[in-house]
DOMIVO-200271 format. One record per atom (N, C-alpha, C): residue number from 1; residue in three letters; atom name; z negated, y negated, x negated. Coordinates in steps of 0.1 Angstrom, whole numbers, plus 5000, padded with zeros to 4 digits. Layout:
# DOMIVO-200271
<r NUM; "ALA"; "CA"; <Z; Y; X>>
...
//
This chain:
# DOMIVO-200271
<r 1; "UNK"; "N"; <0915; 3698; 4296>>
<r 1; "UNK"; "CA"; <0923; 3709; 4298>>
<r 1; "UNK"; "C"; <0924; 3712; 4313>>
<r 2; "UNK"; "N"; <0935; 3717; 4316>>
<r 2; "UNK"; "CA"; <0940; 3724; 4330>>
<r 2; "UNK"; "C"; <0928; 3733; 4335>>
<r 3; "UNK"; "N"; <0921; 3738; 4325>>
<r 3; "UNK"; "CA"; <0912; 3749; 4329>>
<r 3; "UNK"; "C"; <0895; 3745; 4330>>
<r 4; "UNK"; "N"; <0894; 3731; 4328>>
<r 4; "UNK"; "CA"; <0886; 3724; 4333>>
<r 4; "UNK"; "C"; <0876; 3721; 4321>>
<r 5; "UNK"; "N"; <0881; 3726; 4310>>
<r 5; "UNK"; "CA"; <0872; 3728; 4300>>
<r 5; "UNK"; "C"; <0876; 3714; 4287>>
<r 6; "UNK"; "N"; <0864; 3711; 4284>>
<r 6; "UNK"; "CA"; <0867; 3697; 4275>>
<r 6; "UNK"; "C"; <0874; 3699; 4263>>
<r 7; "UNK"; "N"; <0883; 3692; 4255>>
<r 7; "UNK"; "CA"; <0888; 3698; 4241>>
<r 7; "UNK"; "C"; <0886; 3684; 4232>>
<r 8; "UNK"; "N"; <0878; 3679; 4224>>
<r 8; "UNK"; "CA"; <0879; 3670; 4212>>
<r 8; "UNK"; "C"; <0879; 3672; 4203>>
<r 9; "UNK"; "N"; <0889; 3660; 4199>>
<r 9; "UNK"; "CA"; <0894; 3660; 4180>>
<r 9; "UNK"; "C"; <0900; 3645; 4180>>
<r 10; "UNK"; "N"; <0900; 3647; 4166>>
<r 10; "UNK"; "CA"; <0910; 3633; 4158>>
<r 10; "UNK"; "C"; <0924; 3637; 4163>>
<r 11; "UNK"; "N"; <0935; 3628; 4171>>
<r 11; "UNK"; "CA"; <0949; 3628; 4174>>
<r 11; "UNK"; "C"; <0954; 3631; 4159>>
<r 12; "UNK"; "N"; <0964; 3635; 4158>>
<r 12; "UNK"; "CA"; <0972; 3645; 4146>>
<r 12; "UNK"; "C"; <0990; 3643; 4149>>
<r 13; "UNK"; "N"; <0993; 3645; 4162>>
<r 13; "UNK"; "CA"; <1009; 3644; 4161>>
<r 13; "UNK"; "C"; <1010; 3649; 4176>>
<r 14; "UNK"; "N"; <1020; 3645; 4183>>
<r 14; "UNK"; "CA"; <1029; 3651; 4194>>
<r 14; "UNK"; "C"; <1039; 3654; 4197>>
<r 15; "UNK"; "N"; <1045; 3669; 4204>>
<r 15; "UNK"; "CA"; <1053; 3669; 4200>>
<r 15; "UNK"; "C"; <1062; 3675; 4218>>
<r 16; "UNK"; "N"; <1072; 3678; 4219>>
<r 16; "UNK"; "CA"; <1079; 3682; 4234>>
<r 16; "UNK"; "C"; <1065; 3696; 4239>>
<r 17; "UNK"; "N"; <1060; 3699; 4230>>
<r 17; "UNK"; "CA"; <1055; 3716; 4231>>
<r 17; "UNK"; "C"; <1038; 3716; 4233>>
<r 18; "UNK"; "N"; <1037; 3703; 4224>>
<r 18; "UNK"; "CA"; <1023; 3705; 4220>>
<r 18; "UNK"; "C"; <1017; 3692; 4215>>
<r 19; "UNK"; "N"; <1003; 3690; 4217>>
<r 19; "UNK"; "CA"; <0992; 3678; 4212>>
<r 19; "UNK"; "C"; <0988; 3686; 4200>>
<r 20; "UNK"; "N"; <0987; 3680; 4188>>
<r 20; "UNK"; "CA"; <0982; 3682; 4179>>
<r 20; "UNK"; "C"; <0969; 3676; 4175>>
<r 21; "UNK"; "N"; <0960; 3681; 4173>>
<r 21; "UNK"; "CA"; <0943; 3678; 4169>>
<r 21; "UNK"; "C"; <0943; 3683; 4154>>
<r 22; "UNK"; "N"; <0932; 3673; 4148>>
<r 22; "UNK"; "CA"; <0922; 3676; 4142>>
<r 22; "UNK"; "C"; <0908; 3681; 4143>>
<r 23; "UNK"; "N"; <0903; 3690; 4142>>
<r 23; "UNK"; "CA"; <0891; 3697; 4151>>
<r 23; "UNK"; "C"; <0883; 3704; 4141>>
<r 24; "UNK"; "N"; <0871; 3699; 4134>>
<r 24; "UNK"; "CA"; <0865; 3707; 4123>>
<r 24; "UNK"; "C"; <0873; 3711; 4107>>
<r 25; "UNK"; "N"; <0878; 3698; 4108>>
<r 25; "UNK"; "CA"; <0889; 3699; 4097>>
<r 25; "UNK"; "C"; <0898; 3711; 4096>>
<r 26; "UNK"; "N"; <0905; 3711; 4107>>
<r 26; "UNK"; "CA"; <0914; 3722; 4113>>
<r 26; "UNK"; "C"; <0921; 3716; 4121>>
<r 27; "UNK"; "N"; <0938; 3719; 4119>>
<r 27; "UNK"; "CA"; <0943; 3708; 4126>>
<r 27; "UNK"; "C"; <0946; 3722; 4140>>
<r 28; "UNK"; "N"; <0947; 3721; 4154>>
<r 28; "UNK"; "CA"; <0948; 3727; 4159>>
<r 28; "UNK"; "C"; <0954; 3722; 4173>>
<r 29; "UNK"; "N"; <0970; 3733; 4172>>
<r 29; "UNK"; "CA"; <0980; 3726; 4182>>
<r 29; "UNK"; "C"; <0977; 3728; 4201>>
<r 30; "UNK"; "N"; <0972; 3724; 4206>>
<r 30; "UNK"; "CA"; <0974; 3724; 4220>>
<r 30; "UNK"; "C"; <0983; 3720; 4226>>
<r 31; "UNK"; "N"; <0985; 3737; 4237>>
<r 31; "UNK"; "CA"; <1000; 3734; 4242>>
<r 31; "UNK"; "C"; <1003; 3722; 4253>>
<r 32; "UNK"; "N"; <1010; 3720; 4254>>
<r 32; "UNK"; "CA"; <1015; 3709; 4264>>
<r 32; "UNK"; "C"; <1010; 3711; 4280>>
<r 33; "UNK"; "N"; <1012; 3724; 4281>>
<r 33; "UNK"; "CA"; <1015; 3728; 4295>>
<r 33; "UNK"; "C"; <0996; 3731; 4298>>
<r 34; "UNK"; "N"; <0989; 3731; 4290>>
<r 34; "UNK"; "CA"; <0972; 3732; 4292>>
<r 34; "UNK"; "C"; <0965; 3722; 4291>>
<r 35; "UNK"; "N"; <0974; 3710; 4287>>
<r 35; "UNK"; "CA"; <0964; 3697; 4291>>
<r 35; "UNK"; "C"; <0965; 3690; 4308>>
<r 36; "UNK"; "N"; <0953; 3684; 4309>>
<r 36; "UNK"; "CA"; <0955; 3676; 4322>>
<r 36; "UNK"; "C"; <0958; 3665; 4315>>
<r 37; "UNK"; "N"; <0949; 3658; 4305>>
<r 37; "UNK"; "CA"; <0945; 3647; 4304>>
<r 37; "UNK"; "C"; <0942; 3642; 4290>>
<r 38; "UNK"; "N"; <0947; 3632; 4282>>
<r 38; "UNK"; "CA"; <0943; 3628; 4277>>
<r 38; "UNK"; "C"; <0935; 3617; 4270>>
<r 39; "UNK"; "N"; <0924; 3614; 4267>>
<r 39; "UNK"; "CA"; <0918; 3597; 4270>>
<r 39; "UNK"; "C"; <0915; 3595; 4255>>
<r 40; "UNK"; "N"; <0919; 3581; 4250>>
<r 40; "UNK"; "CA"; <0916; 3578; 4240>>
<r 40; "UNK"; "C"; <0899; 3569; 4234>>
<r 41; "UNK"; "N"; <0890; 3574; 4229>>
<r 41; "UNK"; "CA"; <0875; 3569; 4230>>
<r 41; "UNK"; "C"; <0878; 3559; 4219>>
<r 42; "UNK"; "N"; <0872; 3548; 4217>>
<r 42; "UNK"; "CA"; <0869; 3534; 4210>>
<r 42; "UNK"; "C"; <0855; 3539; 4198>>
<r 43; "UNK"; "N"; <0857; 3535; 4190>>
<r 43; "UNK"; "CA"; <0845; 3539; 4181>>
<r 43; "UNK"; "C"; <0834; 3530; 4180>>
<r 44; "UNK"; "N"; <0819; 3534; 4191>>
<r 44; "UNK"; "CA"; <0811; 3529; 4195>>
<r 44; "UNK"; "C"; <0813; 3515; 4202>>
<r 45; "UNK"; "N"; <0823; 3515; 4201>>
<r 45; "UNK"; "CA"; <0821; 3497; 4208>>
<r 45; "UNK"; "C"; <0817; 3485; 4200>>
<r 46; "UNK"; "N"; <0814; 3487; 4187>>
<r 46; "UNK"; "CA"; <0806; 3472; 4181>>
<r 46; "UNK"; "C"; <0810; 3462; 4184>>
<r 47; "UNK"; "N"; <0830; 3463; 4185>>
<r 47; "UNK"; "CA"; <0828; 3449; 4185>>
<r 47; "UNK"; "C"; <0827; 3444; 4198>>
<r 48; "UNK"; "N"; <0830; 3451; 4210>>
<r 48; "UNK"; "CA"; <0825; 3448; 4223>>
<r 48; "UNK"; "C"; <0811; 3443; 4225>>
<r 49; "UNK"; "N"; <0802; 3450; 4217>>
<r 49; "UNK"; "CA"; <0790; 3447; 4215>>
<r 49; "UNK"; "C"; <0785; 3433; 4210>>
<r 50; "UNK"; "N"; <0792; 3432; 4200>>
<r 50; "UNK"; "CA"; <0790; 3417; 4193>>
<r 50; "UNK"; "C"; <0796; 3404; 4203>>
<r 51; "UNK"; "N"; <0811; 3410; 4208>>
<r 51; "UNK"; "CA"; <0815; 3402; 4219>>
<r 51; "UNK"; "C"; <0807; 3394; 4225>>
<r 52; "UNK"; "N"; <0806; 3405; 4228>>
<r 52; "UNK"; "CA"; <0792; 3400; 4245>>
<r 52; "UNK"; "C"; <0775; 3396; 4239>>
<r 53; "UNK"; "N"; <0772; 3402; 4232>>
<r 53; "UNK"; "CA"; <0762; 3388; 4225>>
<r 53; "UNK"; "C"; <0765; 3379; 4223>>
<r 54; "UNK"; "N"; <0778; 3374; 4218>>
<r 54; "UNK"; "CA"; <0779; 3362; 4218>>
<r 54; "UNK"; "C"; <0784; 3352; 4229>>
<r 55; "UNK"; "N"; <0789; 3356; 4239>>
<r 55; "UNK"; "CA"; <0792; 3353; 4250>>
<r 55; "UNK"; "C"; <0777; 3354; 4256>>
<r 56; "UNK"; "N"; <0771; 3361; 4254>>
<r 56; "UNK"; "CA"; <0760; 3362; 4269>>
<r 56; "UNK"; "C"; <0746; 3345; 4260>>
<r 57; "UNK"; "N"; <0748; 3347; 4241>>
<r 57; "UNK"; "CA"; <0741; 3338; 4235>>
<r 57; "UNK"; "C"; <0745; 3324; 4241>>
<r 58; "UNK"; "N"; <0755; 3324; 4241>>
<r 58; "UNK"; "CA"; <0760; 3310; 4241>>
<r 58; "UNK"; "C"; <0757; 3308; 4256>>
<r 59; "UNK"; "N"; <0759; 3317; 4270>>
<r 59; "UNK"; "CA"; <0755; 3312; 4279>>
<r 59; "UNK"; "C"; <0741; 3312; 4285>>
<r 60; "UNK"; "N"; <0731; 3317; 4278>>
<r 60; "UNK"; "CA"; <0719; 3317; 4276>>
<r 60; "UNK"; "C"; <0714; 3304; 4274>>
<r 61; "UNK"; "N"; <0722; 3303; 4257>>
<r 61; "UNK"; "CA"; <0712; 3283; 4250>>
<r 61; "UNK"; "C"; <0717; 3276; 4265>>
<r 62; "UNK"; "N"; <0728; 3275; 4268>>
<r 62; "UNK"; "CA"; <0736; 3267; 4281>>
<r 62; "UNK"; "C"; <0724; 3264; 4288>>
<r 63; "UNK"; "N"; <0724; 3279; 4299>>
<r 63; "UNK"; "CA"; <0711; 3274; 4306>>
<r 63; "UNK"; "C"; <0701; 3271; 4306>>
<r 64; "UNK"; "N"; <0694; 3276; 4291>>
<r 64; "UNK"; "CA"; <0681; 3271; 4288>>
<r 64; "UNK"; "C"; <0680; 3255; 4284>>
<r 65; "UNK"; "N"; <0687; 3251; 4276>>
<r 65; "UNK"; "CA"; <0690; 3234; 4276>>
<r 65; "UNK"; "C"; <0692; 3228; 4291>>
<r 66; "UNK"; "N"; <0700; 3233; 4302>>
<r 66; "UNK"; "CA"; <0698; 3226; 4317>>
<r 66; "UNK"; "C"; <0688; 3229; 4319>>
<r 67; "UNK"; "N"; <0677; 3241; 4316>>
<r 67; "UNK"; "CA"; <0664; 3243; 4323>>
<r 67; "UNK"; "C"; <0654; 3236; 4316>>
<r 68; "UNK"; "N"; <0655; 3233; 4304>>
<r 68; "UNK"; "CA"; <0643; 3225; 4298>>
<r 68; "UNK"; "C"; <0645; 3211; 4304>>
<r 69; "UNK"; "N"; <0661; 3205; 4305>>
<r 69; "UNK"; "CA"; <0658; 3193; 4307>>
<r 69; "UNK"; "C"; <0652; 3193; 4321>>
<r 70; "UNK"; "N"; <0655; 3197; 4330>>
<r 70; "UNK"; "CA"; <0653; 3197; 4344>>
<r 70; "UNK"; "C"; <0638; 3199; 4344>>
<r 71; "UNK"; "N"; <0629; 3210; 4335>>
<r 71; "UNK"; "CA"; <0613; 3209; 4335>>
<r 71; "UNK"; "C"; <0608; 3197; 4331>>
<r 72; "UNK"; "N"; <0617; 3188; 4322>>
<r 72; "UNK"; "CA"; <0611; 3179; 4311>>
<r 72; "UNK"; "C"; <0610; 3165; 4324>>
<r 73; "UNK"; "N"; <0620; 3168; 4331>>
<r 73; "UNK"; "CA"; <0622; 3157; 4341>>
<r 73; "UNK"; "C"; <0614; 3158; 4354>>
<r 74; "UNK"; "N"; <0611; 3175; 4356>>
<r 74; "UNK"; "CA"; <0606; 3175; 4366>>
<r 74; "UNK"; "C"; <0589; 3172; 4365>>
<r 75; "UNK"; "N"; <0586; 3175; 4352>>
<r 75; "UNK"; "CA"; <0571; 3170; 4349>>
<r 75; "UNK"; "C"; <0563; 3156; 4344>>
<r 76; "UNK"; "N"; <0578; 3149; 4344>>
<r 76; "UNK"; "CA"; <0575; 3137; 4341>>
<r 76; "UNK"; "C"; <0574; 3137; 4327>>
<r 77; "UNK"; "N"; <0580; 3142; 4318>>
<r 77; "UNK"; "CA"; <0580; 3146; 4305>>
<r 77; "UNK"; "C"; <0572; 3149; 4297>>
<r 78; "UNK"; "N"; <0559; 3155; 4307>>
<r 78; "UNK"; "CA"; <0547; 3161; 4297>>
<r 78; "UNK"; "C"; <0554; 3177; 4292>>
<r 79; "UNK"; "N"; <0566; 3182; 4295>>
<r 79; "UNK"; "CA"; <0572; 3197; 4288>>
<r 79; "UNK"; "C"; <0580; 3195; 4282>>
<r 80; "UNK"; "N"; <0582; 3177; 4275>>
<r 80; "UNK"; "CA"; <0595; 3179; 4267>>
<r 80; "UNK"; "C"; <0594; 3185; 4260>>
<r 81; "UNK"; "N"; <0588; 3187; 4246>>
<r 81; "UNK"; "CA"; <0583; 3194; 4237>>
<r 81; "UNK"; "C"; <0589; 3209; 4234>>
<r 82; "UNK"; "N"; <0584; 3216; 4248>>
<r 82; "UNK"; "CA"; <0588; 3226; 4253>>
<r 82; "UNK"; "C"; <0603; 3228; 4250>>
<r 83; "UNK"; "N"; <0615; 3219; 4253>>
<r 83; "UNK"; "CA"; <0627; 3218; 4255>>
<r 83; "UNK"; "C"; <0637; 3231; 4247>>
<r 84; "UNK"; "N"; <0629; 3231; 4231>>
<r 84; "UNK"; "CA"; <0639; 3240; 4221>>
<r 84; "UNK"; "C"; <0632; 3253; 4226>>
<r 85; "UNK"; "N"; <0622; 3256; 4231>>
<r 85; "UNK"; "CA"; <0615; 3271; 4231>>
<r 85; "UNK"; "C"; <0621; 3274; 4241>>
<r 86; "UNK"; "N"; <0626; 3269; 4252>>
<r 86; "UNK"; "CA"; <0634; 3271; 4269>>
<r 86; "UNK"; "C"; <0643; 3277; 4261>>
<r 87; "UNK"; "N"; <0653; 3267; 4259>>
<r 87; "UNK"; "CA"; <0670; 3273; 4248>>
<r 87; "UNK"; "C"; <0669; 3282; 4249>>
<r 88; "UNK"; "N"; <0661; 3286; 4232>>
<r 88; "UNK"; "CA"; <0658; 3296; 4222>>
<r 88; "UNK"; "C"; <0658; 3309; 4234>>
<r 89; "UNK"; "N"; <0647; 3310; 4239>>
<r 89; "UNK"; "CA"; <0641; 3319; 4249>>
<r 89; "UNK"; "C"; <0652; 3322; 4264>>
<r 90; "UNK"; "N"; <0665; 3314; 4263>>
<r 90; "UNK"; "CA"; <0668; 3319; 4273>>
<r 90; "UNK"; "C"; <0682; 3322; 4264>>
<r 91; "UNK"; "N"; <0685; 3321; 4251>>
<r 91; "UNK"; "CA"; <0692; 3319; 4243>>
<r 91; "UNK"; "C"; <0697; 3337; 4243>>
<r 92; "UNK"; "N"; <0681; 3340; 4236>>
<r 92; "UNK"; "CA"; <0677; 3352; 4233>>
<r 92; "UNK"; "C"; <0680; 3365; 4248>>
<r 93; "UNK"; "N"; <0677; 3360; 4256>>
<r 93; "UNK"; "CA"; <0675; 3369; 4266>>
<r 93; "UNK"; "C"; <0693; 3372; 4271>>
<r 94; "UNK"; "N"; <0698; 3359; 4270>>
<r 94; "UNK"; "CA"; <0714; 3360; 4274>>
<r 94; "UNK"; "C"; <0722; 3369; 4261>>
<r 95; "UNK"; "N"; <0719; 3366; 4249>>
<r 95; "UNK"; "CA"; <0724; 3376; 4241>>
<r 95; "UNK"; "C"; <0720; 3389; 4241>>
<r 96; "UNK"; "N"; <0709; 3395; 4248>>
<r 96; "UNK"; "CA"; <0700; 3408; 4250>>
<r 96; "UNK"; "C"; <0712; 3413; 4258>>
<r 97; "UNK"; "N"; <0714; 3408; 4269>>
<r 97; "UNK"; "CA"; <0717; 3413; 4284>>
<r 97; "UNK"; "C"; <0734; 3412; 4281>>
<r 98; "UNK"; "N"; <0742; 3401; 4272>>
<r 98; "UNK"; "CA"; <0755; 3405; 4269>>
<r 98; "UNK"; "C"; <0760; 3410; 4257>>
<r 99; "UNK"; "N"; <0746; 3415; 4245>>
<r 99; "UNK"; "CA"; <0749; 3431; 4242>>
<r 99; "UNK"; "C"; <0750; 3443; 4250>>
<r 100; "UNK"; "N"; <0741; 3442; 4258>>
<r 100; "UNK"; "CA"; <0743; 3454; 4267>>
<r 100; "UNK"; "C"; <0757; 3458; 4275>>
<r 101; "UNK"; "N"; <0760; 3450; 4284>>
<r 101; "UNK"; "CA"; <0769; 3450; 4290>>
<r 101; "UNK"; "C"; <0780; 3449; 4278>>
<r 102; "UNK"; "N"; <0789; 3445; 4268>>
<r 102; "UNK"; "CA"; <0796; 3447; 4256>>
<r 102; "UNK"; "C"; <0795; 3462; 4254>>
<r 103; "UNK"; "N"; <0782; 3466; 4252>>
<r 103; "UNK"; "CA"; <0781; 3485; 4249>>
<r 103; "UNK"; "C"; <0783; 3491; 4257>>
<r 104; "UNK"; "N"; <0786; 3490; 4269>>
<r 104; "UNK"; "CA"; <0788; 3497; 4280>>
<r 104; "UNK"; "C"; <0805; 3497; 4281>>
<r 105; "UNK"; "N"; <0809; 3483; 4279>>
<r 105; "UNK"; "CA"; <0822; 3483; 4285>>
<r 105; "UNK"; "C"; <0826; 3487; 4271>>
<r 106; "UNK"; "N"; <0826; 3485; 4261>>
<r 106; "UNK"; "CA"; <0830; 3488; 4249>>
<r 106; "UNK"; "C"; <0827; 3506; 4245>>
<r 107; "UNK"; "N"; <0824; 3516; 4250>>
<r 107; "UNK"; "CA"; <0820; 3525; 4250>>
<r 107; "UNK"; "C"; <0827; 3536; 4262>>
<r 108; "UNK"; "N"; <0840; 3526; 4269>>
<r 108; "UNK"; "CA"; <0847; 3540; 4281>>
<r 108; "UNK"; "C"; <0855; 3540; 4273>>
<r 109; "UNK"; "N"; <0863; 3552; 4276>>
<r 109; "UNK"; "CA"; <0880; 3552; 4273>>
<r 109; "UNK"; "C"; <0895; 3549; 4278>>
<r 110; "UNK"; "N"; <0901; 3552; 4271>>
<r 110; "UNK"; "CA"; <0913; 3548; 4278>>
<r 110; "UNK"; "C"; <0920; 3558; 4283>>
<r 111; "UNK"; "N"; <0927; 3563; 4292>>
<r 111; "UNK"; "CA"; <0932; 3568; 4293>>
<r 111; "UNK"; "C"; <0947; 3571; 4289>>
<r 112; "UNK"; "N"; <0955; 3579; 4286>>
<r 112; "UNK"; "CA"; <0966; 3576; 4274>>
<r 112; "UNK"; "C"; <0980; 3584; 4281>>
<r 113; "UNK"; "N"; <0973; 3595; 4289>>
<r 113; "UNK"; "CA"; <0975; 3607; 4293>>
<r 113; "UNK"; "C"; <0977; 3620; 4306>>
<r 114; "UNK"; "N"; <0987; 3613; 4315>>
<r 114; "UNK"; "CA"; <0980; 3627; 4328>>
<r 114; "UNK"; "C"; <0987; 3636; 4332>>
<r 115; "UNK"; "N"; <0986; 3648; 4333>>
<r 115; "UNK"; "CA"; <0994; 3657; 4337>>
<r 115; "UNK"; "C"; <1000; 3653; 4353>>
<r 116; "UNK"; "N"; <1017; 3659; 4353>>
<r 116; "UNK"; "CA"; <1017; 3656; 4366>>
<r 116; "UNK"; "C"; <1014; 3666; 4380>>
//
């Protein structure tokens, strides 16, 4: 709002005069001329979230497979063994880190809306 004050609801209709909301199961017209801004929010992000675990999983196993081989080689192959627990373990940590980042970017809005 123009008056600096926040207004949320479910979008309802627009019209030359007015933004129409849904607001406490009340549909409720706001005028045109009192908004600044309108931004449209994503519902939690999941799938951003899932995105990016699987993007960050897949580049995790990546480097953990280059890191085991490179330990297995660099010890003269007393850590082959080791090889699937490196993956796994770096598997895990790359899908930790691109859930997060997924919920973060999956969780702004859009902007839809600005007064001039």
């Amino acid at each position: 709002m123009k008056k600096g004050e926040s207004f949320k609801g479910t979008f309802v209709s627009v019209s030359d005069d007015a933004i129409s909301v849904e607001r406490k199961r009340q549909n409720v017209a706001v005028p045109r001329n009192d908004v600044a801004r309108v931004a449209l929010r994503l519902p939690k992000g999941r799938k951003s979230t899932l995105i990016g675990l699987a993007i960050g999983a897949g580049a995790g196993a990546g480097i953990g497979v280059g890191a085991g081989e490179w330990l297995a080689n660099e010890s003269g192959g007393d850590f082959a063994n080791l090889k699937p627990a490196i993956a796994v373990g770096f598997c895990a940590i790359g899908a930790l880190v691109g859930a997060i980042i997924g919920s973060v970017v999956g969780n702004r809005g859009s902007e839809v809306y600005r007064a001039k």
